[in-house]
Backbone bond lengths (Angstrom), bond angles and torsions (degrees), N, CA, C in turn:
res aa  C-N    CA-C-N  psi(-1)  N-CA   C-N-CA  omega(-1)  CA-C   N-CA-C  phi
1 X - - - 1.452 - - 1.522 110.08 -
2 X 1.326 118.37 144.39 1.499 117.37 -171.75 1.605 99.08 -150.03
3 X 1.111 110.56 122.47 1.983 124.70 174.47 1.466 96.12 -98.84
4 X 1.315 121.05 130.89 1.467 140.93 160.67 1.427 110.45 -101.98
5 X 0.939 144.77 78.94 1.535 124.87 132.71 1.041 141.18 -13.68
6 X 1.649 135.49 103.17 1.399 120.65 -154.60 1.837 87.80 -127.03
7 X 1.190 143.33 105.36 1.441 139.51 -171.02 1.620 109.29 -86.47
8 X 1.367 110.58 128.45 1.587 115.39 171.01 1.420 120.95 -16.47
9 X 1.419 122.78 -47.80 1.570 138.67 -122.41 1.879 83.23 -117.10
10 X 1.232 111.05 0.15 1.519 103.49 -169.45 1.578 114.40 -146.97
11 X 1.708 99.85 23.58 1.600 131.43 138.22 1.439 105.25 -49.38
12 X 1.742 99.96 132.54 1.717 86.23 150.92 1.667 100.35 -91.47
13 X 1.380 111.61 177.60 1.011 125.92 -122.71 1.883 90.63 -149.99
14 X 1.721 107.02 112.15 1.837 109.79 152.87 1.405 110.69 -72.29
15 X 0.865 127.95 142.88 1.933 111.16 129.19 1.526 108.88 -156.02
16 X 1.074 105.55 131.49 1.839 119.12 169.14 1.663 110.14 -121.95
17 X 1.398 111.15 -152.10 1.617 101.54 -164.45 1.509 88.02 -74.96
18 X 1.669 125.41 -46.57 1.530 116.67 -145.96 0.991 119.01 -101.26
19 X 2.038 123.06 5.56 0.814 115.59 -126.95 2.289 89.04 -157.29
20 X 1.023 142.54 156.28 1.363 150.80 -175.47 1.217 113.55 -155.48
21 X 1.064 143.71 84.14 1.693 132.26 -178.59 0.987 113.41 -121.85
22 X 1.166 119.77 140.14 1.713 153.98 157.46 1.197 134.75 -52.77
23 X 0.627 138.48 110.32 2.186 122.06 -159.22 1.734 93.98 -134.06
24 X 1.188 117.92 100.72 1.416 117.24 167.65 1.514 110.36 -90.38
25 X 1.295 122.01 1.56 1.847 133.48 157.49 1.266 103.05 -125.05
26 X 1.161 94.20 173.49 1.880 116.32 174.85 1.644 96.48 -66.91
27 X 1.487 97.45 138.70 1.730 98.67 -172.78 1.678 100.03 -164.25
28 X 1.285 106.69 129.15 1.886 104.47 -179.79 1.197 87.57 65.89
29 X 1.712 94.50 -155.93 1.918 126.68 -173.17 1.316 86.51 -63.77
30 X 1.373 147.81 26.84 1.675 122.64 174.56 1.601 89.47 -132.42
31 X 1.913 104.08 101.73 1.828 96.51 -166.63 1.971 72.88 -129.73
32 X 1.117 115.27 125.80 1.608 133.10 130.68 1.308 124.22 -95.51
33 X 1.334 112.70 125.53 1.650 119.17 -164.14 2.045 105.52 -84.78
34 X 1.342 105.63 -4.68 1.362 119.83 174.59 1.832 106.54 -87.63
35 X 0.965 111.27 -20.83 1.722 122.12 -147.84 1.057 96.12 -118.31
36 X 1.646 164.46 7.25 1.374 159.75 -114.90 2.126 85.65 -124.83
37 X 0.704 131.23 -37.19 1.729 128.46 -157.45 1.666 104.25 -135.70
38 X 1.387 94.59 -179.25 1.661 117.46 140.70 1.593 102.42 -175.18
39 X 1.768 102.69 105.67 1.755 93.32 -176.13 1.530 111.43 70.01
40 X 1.486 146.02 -133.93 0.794 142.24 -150.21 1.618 112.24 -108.49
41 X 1.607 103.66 -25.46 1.822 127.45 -169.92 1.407 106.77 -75.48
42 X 1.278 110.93 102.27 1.516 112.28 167.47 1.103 122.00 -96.46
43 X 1.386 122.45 -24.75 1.693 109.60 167.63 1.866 101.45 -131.89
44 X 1.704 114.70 152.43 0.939 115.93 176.74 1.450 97.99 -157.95
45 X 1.650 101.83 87.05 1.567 112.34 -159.76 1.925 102.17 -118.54
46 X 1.819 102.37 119.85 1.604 107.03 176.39 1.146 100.69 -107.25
47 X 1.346 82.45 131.76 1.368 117.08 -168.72 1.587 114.49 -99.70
48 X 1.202 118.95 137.20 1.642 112.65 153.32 1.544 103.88 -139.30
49 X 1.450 101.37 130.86 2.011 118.54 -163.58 2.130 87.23 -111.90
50 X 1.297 116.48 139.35 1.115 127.18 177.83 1.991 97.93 -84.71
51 X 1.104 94.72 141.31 1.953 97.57 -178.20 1.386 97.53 -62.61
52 X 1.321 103.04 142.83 1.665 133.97 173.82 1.416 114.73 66.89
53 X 1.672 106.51 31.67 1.681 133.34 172.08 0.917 97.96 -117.35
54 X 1.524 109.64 170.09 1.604 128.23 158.67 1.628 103.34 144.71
55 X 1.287 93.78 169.53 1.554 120.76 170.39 0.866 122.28 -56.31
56 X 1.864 120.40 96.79 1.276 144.51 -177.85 1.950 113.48 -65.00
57 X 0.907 116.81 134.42 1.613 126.21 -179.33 1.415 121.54 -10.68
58 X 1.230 115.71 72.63 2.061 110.82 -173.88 1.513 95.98 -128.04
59 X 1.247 102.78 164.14 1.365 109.81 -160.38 1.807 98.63 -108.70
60 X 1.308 106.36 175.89 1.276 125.67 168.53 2.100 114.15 -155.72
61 X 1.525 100.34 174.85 1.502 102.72 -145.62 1.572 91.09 -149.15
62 X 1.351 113.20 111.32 1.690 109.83 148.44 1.759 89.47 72.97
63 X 1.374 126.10 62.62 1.367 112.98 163.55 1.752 96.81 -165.72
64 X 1.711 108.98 148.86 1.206 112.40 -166.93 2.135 69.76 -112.81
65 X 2.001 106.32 120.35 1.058 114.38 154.35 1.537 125.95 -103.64
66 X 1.548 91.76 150.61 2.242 77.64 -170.50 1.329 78.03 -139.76
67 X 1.769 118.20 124.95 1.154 132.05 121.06 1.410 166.27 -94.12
68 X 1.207 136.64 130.29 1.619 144.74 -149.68 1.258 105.80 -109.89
69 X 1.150 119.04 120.32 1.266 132.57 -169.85 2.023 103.97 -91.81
70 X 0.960 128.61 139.32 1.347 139.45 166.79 1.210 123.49 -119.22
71 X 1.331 142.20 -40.07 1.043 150.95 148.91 1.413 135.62 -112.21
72 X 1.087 126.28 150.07 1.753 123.25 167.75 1.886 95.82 64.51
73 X 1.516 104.16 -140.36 1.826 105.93 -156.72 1.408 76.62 -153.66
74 X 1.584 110.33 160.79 1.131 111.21 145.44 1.408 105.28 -146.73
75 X 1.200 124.82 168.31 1.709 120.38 -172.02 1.392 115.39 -127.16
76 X 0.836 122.61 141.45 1.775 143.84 -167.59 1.029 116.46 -135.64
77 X 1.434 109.11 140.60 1.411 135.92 176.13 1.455 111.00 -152.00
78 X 1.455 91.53 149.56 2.117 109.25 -179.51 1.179 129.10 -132.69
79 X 0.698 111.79 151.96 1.838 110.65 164.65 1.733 141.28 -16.85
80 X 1.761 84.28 -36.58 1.506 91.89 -158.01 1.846 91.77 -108.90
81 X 1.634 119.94 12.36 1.382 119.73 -173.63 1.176 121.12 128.10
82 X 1.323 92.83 -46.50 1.888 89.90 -162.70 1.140 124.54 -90.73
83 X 1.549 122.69 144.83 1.285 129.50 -169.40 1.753 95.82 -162.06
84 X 1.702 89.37 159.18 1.440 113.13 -150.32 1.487 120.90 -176.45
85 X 1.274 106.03 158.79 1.842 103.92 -173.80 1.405 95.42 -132.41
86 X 1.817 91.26 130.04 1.679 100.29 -166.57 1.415 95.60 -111.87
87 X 1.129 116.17 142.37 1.309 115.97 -178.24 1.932 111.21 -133.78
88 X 1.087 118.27 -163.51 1.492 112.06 175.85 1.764 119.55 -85.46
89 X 1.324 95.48 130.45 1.930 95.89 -168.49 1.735 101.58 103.43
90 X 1.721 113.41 -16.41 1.519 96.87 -179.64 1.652 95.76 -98.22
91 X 1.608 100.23 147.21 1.289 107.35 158.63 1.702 132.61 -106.10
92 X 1.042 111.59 143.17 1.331 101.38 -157.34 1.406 111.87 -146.96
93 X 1.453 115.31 111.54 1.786 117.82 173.61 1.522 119.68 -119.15
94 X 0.898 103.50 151.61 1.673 113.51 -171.56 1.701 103.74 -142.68
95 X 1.745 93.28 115.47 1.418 97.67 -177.98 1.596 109.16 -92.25
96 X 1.431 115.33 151.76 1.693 106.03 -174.78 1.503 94.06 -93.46
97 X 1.070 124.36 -35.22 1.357 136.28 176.68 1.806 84.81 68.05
98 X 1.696 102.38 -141.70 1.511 113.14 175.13 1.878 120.52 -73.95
99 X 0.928 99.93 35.15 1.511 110.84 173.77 1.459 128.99 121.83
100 X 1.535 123.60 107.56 1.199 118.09 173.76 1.473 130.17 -143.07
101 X 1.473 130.48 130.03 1.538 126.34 154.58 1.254 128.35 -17.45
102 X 1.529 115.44 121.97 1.767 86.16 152.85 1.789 98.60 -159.47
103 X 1.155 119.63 158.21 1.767 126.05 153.83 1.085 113.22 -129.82
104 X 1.203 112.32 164.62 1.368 131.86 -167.47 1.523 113.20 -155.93
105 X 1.532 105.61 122.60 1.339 102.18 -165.55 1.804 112.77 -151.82
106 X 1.175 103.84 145.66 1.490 98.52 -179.79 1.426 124.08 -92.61
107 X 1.520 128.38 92.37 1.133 136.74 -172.88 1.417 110.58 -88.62
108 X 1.371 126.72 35.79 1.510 122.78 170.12 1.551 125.81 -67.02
109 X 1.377 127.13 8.59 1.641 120.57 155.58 0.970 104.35 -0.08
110 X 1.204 133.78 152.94 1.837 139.22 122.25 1.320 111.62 -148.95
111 X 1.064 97.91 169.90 1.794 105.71 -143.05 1.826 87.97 -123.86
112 X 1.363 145.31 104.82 0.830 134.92 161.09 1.304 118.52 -125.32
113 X 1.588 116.98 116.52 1.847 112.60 -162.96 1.282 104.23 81.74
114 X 1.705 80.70 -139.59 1.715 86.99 174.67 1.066 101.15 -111.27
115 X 1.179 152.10 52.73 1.598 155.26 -162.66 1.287 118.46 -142.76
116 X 1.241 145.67 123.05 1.314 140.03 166.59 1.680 133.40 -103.89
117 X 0.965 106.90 113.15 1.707 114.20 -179.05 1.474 112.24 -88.81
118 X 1.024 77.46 156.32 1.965 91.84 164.85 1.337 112.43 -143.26
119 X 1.421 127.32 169.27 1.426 142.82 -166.13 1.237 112.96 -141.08
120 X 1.067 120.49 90.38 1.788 105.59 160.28 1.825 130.09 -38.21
121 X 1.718 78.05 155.65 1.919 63.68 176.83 1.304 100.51 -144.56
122 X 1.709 102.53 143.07 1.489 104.81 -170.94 1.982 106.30 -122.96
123 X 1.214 87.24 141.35 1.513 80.78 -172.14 1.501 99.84 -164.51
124 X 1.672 99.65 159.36 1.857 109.86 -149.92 1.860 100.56 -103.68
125 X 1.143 127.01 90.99 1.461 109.96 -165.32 2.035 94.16 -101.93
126 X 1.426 109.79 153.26 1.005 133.75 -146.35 1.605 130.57 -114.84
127 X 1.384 157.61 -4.16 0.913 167.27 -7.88 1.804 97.14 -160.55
128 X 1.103 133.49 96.21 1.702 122.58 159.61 1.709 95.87 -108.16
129 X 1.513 89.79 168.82 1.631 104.63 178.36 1.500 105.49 -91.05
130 X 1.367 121.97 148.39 1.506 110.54 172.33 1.545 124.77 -97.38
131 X 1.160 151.95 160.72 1.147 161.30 -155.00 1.281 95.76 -68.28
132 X 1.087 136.27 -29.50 1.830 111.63 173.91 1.858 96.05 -148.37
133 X 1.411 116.49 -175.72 1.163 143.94 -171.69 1.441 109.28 -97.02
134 X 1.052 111.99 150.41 2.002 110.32 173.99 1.637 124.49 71.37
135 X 1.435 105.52 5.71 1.387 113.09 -177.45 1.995 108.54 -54.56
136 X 1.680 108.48 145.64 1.315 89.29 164.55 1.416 128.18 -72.53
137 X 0.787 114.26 156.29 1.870 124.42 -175.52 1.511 99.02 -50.11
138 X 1.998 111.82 159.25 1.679 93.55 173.06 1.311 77.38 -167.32
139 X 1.628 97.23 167.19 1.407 110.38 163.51 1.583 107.35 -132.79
140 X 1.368 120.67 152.99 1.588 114.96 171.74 1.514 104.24 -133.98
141 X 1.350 152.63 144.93 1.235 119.90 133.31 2.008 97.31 -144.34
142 X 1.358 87.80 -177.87 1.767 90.37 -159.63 1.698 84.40 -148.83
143 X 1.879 103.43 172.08 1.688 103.76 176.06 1.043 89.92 -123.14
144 X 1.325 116.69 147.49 1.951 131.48 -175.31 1.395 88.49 -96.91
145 X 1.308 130.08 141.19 1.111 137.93 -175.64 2.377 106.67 -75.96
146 X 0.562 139.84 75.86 1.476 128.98 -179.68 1.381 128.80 -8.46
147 X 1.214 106.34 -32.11 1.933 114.31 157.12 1.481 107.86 -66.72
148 X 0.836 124.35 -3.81 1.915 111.82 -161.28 1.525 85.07 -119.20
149 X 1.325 129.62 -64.29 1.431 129.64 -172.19 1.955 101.75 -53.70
150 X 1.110 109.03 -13.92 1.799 101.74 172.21 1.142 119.00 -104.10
151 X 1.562 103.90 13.85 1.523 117.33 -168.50 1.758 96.99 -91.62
152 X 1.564 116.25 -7.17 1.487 110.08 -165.80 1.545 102.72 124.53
153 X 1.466 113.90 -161.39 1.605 113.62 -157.52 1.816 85.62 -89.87
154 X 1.266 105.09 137.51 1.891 122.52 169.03 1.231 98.36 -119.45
155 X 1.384 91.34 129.56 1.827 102.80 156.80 1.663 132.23 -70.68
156 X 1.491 81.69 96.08 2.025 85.83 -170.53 1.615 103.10 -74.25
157 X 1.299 147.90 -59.09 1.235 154.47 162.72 1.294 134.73 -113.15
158 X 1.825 119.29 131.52 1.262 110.51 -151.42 1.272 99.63 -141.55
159 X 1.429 126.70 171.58 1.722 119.10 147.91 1.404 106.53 -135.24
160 X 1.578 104.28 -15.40 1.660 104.27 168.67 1.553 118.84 -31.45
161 X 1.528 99.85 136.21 1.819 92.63 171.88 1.451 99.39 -79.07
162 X 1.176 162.46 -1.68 1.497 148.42 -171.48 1.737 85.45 -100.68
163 X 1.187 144.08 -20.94 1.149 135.17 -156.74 1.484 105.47 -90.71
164 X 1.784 113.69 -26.80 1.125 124.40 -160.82 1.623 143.17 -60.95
165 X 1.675 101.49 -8.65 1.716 138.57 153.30 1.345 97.73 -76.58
166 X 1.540 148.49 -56.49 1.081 120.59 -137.28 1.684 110.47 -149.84
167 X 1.748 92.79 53.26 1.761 88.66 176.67 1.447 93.51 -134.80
168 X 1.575 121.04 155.37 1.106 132.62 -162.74 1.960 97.98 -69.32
169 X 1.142 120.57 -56.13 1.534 127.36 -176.58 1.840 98.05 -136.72
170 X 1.311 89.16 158.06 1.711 103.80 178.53 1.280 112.83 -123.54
171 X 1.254 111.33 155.75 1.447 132.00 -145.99 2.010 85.44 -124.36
172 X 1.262 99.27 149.31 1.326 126.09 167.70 1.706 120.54 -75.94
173 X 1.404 117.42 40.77 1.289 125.26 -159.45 1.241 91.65 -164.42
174 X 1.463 120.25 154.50 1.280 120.11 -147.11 2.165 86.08 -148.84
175 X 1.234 106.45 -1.07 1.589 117.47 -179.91 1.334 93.75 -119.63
176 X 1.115 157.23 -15.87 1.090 132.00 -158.37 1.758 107.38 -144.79
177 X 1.406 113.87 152.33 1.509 140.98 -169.75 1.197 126.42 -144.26
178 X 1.329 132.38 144.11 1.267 137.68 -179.79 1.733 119.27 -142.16
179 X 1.397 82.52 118.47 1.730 102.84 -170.67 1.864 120.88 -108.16
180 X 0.781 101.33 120.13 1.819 103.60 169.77 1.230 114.15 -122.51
181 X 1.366 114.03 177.65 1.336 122.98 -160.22 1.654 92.36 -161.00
182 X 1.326 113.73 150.63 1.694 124.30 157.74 1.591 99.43 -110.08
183 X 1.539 119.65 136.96 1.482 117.61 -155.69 1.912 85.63 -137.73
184 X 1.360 111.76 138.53 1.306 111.01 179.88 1.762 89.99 -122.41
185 X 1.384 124.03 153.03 1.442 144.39 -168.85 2.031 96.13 -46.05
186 X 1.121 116.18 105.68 1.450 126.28 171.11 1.061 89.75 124.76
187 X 1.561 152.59 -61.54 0.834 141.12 -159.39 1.653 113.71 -21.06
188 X 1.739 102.15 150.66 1.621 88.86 154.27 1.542 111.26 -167.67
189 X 1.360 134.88 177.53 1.183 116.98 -156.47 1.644 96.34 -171.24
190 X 1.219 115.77 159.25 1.581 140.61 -173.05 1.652 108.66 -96.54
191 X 1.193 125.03 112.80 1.218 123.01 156.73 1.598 123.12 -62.68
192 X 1.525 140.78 125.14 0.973 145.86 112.52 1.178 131.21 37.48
193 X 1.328 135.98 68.72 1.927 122.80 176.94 0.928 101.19 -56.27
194 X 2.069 103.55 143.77 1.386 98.45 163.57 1.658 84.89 -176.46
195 X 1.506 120.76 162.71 1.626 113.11 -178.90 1.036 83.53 -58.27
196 X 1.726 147.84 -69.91 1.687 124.99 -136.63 1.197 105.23 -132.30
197 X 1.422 132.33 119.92 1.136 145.06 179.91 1.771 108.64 -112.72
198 X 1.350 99.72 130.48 1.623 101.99 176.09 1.588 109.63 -123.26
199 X 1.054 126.19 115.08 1.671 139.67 -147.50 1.856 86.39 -111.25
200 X 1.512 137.70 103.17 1.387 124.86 155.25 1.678 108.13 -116.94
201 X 1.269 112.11 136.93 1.671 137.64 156.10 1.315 93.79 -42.09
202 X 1.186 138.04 135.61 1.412 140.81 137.11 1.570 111.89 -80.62
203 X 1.289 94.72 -53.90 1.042 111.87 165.51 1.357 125.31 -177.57
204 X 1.914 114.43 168.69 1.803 114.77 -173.51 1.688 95.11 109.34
205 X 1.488 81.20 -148.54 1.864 85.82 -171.73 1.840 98.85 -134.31
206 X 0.709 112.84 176.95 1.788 128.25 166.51 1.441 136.78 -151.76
207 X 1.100 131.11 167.94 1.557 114.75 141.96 1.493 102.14 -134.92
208 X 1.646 103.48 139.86 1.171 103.53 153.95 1.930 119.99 -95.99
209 X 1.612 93.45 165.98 1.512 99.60 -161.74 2.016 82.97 -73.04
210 X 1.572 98.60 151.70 1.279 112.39 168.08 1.649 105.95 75.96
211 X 1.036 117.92 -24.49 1.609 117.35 -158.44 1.601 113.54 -105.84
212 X 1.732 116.94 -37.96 1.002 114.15 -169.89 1.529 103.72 112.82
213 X 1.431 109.17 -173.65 1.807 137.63 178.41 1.766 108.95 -51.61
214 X 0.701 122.79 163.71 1.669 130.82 168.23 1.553 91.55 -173.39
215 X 1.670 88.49 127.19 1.571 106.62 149.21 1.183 141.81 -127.08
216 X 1.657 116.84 -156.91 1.671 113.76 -172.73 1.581 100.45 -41.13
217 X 1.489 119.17 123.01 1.543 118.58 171.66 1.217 125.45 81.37
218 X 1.545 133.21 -3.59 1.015 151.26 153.86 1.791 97.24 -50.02
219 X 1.641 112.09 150.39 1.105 113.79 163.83 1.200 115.17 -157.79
220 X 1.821 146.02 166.06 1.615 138.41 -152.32 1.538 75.99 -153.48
221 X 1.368 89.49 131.25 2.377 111.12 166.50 1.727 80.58 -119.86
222 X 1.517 86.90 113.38 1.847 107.61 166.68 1.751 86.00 -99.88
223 X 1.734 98.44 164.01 1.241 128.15 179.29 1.087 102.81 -148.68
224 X 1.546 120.12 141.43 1.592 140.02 166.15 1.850 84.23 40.72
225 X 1.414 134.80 87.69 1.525 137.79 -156.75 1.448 101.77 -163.73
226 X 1.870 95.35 157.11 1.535 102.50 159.01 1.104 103.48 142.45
227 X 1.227 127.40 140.43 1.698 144.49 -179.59 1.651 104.77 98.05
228 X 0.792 112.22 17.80 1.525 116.28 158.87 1.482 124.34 -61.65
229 X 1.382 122.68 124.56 1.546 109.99 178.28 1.568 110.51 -98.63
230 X 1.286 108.80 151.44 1.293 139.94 -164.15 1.749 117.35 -121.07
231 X 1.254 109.46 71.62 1.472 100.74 -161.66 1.677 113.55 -99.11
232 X 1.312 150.37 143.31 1.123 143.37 -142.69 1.831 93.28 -109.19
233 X 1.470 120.83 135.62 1.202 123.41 169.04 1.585 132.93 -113.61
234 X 1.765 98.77 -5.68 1.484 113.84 134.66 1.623 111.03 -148.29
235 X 1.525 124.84 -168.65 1.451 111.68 -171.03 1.481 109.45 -73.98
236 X 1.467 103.45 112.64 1.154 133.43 156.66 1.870 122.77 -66.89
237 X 1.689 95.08 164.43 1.726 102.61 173.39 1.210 100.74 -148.12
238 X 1.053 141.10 148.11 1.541 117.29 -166.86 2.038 92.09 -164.95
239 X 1.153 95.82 154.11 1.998 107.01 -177.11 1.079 106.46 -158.75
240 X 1.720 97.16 117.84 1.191 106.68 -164.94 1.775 107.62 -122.37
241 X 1.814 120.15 125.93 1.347 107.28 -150.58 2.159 83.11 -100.89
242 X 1.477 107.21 127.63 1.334 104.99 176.14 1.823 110.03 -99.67
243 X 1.315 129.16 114.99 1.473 130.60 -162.47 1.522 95.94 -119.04
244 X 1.844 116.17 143.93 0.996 111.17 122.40 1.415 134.30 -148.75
245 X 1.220 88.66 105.29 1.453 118.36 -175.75 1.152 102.34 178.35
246 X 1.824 113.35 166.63 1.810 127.43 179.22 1.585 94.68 -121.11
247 X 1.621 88.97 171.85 1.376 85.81 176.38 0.977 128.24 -90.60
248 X 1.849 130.19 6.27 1.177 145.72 -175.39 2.176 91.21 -76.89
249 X 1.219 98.19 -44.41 1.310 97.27 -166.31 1.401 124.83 -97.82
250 X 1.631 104.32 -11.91 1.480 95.74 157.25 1.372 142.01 -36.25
């Protein structure tokens, strides 16, 4: 068994005018040849997009993406039709399968009086590989009800067959799952066995058992792991990716 500690503050790091990102892997011009994975998760990038910005029309290839919205909305559209406004509590995956469009952008304007605001929006998008090559393109997403996500860890995206009654959308991977929870101060909760567990803060505070504090952006790569408690020490959000399999062996 092996606990990694991965600390917010030691992300590399986007930022341009419209744009703030998070890279808890090698991602873009920010490539470490040590840092490329954990288990199946190759990217797990937080984001914050300034309103009436975002990610103009580029494509992607052969990847099941899942994004979690935390703040504000952001809206999407693809190739194959679909478009939508994801907001916090929605879950949302988009397979590239053998080739697909997409943008994503934060259109939060609002018009109140004579005054206009905007909202940033920050949100955790997710990257595993899927079980084979050439899949058709897809989109899924569903709303987790907010009573159920405070109920403890929910399965927001899955491909597990035991998962297949009771996960909000499914993933093109048949090793790997993704669980969150909304955690209020006492809360506490059981991690998941599995060879590779990836434990990230969205946000709030925590402790894990054995480890200590974790915060906003803090994140733990478990190995050969599980039954660890996770107890919240103010309101927490927390996503936790449960794998088994790597990506050498996918």
């Amino acid at each position: 068994m092996t606990v990694d500690i991965r600390r917010a503050g030691d992300r590399a790091q986007t930022k341009i005018d419209w744009l703030d990102s998070r890279h808890s892997f090698s991602f873009g011009s920010h490539y470490e040849p040590e840092n490329t994975h954990h288990g199946l998760l190759l990217v797990n990038n937080d984001d914050i997009v300034k309103a009436g910005s975002g990610f103009d029309t580029h494509p992607h290839r052969d990847m099941e993406i899942v994004t979690w919205v935390l703040r504000g909305s952001l809206v999407h559209q693809d190739s194959t039709g679909n478009a939508g406004v994801i907001y916090p509590g929605l879950a949302q995956r988009m397979s590239a399968g053998r080739g697909i469009l997409h943008s994503e952008k934060n259109d939060s304007w609002t018009l109140t009086g004579s005054e206009t605001h905007d909202e940033p929006v920050r949100f955790i998008q997710m990257w595993v590989v899927p079980d084979e090559a050439g899949l058709t393109p897809g989109y899924q997403q569903l709303e987790i009800d907010d009573e159920l996500l405070r109920g403890g860890l929910v399965t927001i995206a899955s491909g597990m067959p035991r998962h297949r009654d009771h996960t909000a959308i499914t993933i093109h991977n048949k090793h790997a799952a993704l669980h969150g929870a909304r955690m209020q101060p006492g809360d506490s909760l059981e991690l998941p066995e599995a060879q590779y567990l990836h434990l990230f803060v969205a946000r709030g505070q925590v402790t894990l058992e054995g480890a200590g504090p974790l915060h906003d952006g803090d994140a733990v790569r478990f190995t050969a792991s599980g039954g660890q408690r996770v107890t919240a020490t103010e309101p927490a959000e927390i996503l936790v990716w449960e794998m088994h399999a790597s990506l050498a062996a996918a």
